[in-house]
VMD Tcl script that draws the C-alpha trace (Angstrom):
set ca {
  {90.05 -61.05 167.81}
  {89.97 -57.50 168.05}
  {88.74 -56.02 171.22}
  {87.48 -51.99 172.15}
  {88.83 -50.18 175.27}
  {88.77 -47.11 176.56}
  {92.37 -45.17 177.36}
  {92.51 -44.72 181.16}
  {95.32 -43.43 181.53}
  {98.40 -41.76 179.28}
  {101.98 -41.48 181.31}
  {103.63 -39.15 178.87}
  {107.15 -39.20 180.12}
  {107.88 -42.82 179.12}
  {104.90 -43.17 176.75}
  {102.77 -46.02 178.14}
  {99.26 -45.97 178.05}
  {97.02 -48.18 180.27}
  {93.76 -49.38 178.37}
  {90.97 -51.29 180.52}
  {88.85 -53.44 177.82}
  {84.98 -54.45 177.49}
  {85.45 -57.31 180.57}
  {87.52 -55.10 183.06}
  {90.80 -56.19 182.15}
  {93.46 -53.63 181.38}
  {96.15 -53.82 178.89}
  {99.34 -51.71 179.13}
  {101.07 -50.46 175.82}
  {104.71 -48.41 174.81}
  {103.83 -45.94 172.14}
  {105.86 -46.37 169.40}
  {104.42 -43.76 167.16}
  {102.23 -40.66 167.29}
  {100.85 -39.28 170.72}
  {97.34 -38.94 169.62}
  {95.78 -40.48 172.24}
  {93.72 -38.88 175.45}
  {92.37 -40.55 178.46}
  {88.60 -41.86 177.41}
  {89.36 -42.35 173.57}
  {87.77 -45.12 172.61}
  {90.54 -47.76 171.30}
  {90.27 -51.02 168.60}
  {92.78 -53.50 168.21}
  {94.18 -56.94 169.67}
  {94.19 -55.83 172.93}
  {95.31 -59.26 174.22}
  {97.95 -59.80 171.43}
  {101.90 -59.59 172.04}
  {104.14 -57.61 170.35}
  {104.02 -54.71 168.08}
  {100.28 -54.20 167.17}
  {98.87 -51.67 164.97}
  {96.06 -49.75 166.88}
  {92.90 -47.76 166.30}
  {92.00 -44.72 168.18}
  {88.17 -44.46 167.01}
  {87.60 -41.03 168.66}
  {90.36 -39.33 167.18}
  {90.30 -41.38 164.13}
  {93.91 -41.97 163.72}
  {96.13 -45.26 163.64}
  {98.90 -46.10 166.40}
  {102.04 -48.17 166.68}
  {101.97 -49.54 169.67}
  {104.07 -52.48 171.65}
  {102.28 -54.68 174.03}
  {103.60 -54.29 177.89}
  {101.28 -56.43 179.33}
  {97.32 -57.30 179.17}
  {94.97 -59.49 180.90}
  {96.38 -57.14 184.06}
  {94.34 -55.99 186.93}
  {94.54 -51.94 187.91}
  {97.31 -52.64 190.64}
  {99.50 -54.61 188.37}
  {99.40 -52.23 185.42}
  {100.48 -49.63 188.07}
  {103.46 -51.86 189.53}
  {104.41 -52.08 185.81}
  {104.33 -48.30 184.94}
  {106.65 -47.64 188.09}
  {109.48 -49.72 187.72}
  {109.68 -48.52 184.08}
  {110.30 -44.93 185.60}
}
mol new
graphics top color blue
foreach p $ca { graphics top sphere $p radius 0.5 }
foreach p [lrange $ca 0 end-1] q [lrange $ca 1 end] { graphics top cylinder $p $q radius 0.2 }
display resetview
């Protein structure tokens, strides 16, 4: 099922973005294409999937390749996550 979140945060050096979704929950995801993406977009995809997903960003209107770090995470995990991948 495909969920909406809003970007909260873009690290731009190793390209992960941390989404939190409709129920709180954030999901963190390796860019593999494009950098369109700013913190508040509004995002559409399986945002509880696994894997390479494919990616809406609905305010900029553009697809994105993405690869599923993590989801289902609280805000402390997702930030444990983005440092050790430093």
């Amino acid at each position: 099922m495909r969920q909406r979140g809003v970007v909260l945060h873009h690290e731009h050096r190793i390209g992960y973005v941390i989404i939190r979704d409709e129920f709180g929950n954030h999901t963190v995801v390796k860019l593999l294409t494009g950098n369109d993406i700013e913190r508040g977009d509004i995002i559409i995809g399986f945002l509880h999937g696994q894997g390479d997903q494919t990616f809406h960003n609905e305010t900029q209107d553009v697809s994105l390749e993405v690869q599923i770090q993590g989801h289902g995470l609280s805000e402390e995990a997702t930030i444990h996550m983005i440092q050790k991948a430093h």
